[in-house]
C-alpha positions as CSV (number, residue, x, y, z in Angstrom):
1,X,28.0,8.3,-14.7
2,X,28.0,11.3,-12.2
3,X,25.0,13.7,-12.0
4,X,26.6,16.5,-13.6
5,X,27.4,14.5,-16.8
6,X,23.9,13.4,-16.9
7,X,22.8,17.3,-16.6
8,X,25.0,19.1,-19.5
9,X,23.3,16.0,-21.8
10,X,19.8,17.0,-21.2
11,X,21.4,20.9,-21.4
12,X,22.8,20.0,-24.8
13,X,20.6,21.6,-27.5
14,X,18.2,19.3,-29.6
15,X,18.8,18.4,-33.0
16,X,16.1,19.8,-35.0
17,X,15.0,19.7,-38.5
18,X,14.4,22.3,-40.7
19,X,13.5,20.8,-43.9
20,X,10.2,21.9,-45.6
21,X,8.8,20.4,-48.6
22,X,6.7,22.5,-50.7
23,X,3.7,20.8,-52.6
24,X,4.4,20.1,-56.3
25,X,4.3,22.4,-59.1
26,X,2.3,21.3,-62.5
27,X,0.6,18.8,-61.0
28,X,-0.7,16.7,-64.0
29,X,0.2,12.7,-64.2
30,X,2.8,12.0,-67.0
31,X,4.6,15.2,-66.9
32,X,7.4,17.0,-65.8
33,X,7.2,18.6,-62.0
34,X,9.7,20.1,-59.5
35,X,9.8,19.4,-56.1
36,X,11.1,22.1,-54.0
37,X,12.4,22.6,-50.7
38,X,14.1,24.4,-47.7
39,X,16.5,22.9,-45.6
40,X,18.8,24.4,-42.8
41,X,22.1,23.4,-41.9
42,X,21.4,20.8,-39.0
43,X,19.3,18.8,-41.4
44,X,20.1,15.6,-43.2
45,X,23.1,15.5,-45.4
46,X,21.0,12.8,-47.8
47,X,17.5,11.8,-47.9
48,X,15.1,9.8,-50.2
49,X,12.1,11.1,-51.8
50,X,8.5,9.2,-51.7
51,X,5.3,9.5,-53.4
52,X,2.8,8.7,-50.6
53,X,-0.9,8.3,-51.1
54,X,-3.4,9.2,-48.2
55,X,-2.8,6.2,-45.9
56,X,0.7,5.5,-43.5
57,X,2.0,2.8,-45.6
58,X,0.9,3.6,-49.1
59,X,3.8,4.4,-51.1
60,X,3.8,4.7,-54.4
61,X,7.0,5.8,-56.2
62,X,10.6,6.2,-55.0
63,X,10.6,9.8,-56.4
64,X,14.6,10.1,-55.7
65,X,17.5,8.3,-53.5
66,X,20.3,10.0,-51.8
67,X,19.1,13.4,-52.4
68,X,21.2,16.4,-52.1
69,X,19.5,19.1,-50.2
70,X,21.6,21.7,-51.1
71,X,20.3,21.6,-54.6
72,X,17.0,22.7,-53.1
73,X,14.8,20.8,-56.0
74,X,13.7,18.4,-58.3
75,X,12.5,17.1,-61.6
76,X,11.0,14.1,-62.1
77,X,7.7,12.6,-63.4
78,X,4.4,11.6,-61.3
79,X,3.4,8.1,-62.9
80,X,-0.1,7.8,-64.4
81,X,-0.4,4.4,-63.3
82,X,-0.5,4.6,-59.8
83,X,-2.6,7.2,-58.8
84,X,-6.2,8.4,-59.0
85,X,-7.0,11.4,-60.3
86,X,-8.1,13.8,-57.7
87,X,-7.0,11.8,-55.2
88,X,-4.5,13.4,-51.8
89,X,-0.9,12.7,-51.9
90,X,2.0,13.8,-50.2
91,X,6.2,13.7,-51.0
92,X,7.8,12.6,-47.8
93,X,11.1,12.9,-47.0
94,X,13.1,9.9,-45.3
95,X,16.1,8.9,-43.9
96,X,18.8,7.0,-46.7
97,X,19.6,4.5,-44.2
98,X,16.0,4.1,-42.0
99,X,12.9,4.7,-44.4
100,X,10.7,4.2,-41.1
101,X,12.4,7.8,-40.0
102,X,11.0,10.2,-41.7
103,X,12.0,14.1,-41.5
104,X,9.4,16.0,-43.7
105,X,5.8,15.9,-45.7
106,X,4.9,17.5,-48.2
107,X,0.7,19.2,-47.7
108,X,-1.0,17.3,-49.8
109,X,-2.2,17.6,-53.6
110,X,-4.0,16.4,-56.1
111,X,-2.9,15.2,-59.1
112,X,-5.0,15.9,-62.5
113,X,-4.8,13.7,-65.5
114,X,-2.9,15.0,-69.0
């Protein structure tokens, strides 16, 4: 490879992601809650949703597969079972095909009981 194919690469603009996922809305185990976001147009085309608890690996619902940004939200349900009330989580956003590549957290939240 010659040295001026090497240079327009590294010239080439980065890839960078946009998305931002908001904290919850009605936070309360059991019930209905949207998940919001913002996405820009070099972002994923599909993602997955998790439920994370404070710690790297502690998942603890698939919120939603193959997302499609574009809708900018979601419904779903926070199970009772599986967390602590009072206790930080966060929704991550990860890649469809690579869970270990993720492209967004959520701030954490706390979750109250109904």
């Amino acid at each position: 490879m010659r040295v001026s194919s090497i240079l327009s690469l590294c010239a080439a603009p980065a890839i960078v992601s946009a998305l931002t996922l908001n904290a919850p809305s009605n936070l309360v185990t059991g019930q209905l809650t949207n998940i919001t976001w913002v996405s820009g147009p070099r972002d994923w085309p599909r993602w997955t949703l998790f439920l994370m608890g404070p710690g790297i690996w502690d998942l603890r619902q698939i919120v939603a597969e193959d997302v499609d940004p574009s809708i900018e939200y979601i419904t779903t349900t926070f199970p009772v079972t599986k967390v602590t009330p009072g206790e930080e989580l966060r929704v991550v956003a990860v890649n469809v095909t690579n869970v270990d590549w993720v492209l967004a957290n959520s701030p954490f939240f706390k979750l109250t009981t109904a």
